[in-house]
N, C-alpha and C positions, 0 to 999 in steps of 0.2 A: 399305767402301772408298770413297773419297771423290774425285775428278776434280779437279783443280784448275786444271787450263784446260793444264797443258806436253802431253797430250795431241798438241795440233795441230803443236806442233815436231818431233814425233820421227817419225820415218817407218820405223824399223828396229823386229823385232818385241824385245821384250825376249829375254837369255839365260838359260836355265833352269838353273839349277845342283842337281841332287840330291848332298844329303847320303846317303852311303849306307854301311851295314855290317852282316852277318849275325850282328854283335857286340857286344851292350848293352854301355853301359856306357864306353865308345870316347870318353865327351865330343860326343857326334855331334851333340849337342839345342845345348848351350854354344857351338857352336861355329856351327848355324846361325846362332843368335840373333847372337852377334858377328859374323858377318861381314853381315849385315843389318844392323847399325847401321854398319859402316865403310861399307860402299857408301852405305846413304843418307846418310851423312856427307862421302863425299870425291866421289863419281861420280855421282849421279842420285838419282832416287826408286826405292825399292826394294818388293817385298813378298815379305814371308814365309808360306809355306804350312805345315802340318802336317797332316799321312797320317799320323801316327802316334796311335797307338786309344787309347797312354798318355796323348796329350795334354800331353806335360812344357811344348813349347814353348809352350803356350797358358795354362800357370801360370805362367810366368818372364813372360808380354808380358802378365798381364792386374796382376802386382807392377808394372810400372813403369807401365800407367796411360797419361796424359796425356803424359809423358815420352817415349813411345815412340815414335824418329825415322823407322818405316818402316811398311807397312800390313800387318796381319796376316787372314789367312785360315783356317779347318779345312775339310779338305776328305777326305771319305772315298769318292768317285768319281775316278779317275786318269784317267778318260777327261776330267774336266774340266780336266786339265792341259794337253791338247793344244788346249782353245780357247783358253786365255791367251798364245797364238804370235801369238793376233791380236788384243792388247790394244795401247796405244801409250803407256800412263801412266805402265807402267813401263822402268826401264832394265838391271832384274835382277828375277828370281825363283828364291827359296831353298827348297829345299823339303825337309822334313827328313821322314826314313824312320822306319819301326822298326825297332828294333836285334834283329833274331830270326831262325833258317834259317827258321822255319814263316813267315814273310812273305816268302819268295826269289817265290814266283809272283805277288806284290801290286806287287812290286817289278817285274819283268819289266815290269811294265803301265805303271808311272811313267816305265821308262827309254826308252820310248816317244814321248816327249814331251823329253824329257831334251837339251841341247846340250852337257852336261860334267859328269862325277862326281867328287867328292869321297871318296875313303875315309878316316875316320882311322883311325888305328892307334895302338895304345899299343903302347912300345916293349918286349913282353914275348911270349915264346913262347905263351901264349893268342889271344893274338889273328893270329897267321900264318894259320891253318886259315882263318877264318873273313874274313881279308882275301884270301886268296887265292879263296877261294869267291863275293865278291862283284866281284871283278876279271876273275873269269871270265864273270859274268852279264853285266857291261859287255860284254867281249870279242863275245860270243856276241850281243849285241843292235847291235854295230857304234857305240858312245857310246863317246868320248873320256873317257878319266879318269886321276887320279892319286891316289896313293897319301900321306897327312901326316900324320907322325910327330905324334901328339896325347900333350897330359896328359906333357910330357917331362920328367923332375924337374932341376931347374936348380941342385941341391946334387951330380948325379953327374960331371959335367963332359959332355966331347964322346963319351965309349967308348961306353955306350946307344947314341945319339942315330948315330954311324960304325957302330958295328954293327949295327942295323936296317938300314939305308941299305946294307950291303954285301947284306946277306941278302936285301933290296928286288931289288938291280941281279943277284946272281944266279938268281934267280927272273924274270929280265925283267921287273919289275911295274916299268913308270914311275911316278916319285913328284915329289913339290914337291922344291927345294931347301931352302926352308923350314918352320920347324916350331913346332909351340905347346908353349908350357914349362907345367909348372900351376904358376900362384901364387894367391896367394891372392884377388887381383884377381877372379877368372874368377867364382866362389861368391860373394863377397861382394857385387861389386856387384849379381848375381840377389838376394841377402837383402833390401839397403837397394831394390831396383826401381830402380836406375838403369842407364842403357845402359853400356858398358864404354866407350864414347865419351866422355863425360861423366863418370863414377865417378874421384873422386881420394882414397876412403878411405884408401888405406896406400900404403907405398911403392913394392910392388910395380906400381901401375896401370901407369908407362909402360913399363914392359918387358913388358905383358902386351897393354896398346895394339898396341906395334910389331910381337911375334908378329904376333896379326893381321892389320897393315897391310900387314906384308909379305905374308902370304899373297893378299891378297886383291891384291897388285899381280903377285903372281906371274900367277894365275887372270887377271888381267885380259891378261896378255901372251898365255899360252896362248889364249884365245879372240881371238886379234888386237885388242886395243879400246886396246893399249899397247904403244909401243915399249921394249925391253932399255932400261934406264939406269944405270948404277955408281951413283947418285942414289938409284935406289931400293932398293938393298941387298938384295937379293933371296938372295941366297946364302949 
């Protein structure tokens, strides 16, 4: 990781966002990686960490190479997440979990460190048990978090996508209003190494862009860093 002199301007500590679910498979890894390249794209300098033993994200960032718009890290001590509070270089850190219940106690120790969690969720009774077990560690550790409908297939129309979202709000589990659809965008441009930022292989990219963007403009209001705007389409 390299200092490039913004350092001196920034006086706030960066926000730590964990990526978190007690359920592989979730898009969890895809989804860090992309919202790391949207922040260091629209909002500041970013860096991306991986806790994760798989190591997915460390194969997706090391495909794009040179290309790659944010700083990457691996790190398998959580106590070193609590010293990056008092880094200044960055203006976000992503930090991506592993997707397993037998990491729920490695997990404890990240949310630790932690200013706001992330769950995704694929919109299928599999994944409830296992979202709601990790909304509960949030809960219990006192970390703000929400719940985003991941991987939402965009041939089903709005019924998935409203039915999660009722089964969410009955449950109390706060969630985004926005959600990521899979297209084909998400996979491929990890294939060619290029960021989802930059990848215009198929047609799909700007609809998989905007998912995204929107999310991550949501997460930024949540953490106060953005006022509501009808602009930003968040809903």
């Amino acid at each position: 990781m390299t200092d490039t002199g913004e350092s001196a301007v920034r006086t706030q500590p960066p926000h730590i966002i964990v990526l978190a679910s007690e359920k592989g498979g979730v898009g969890k890894t895809t989804l860090a990686v992309e919202l790391a390249s949207v922040i260091a794209d629209s909002s500041g300098r970013c860096l991306l960490v991986d806790v994760d033993q798989q190591r997915t994200a460390e194969e997706i960032v090391a495909a794009a190479g040179e290309a790659l718009p944010f700083d990457f890290a691996v790190e398998s001590d959580p106590r070193v997440l609590l010293e990056l509070k008092n880094v200044r270089q960055y203006d976000s850190i992503i930090v991506d979990t592993a997707g397993s219940l037998q990491a729920s106690a490695f997990l404890v120790e990240i949310l630790a460190s932690a200013d706001f969690v992330l769950i995704p969720m694929i919109p299928e009774r599999a994944s409830v048990t296992p979202t709601v077990r990790t909304a509960q560690l949030c809960v219990q550790q006192g970390v703000p978090f929400r719940v985003v409908l991941n991987q939402v297939d965009p041939l089903r129309g709005a019924g998935p996508t409203e039915s999660a979202w009722a089964l969410l709000d009955e449950m109390g589990l706060p969630r985004t209003r926005s959600f990521v659809r899979r297209y084909v965008a998400h996979s491929q441009a990890q294939l060619d190494g290029i960021p989802i930022t930059a990848y215009r292989g198929d047609r799909s990219w700007r609809s998989a862009l905007d998912d995204v963007r929107r999310l991550h403009a949501e997460i930024l209001i949540g953490l106060g860093r953005l006022s509501p705007s009808p602009a930003l389409k968040v809903s």
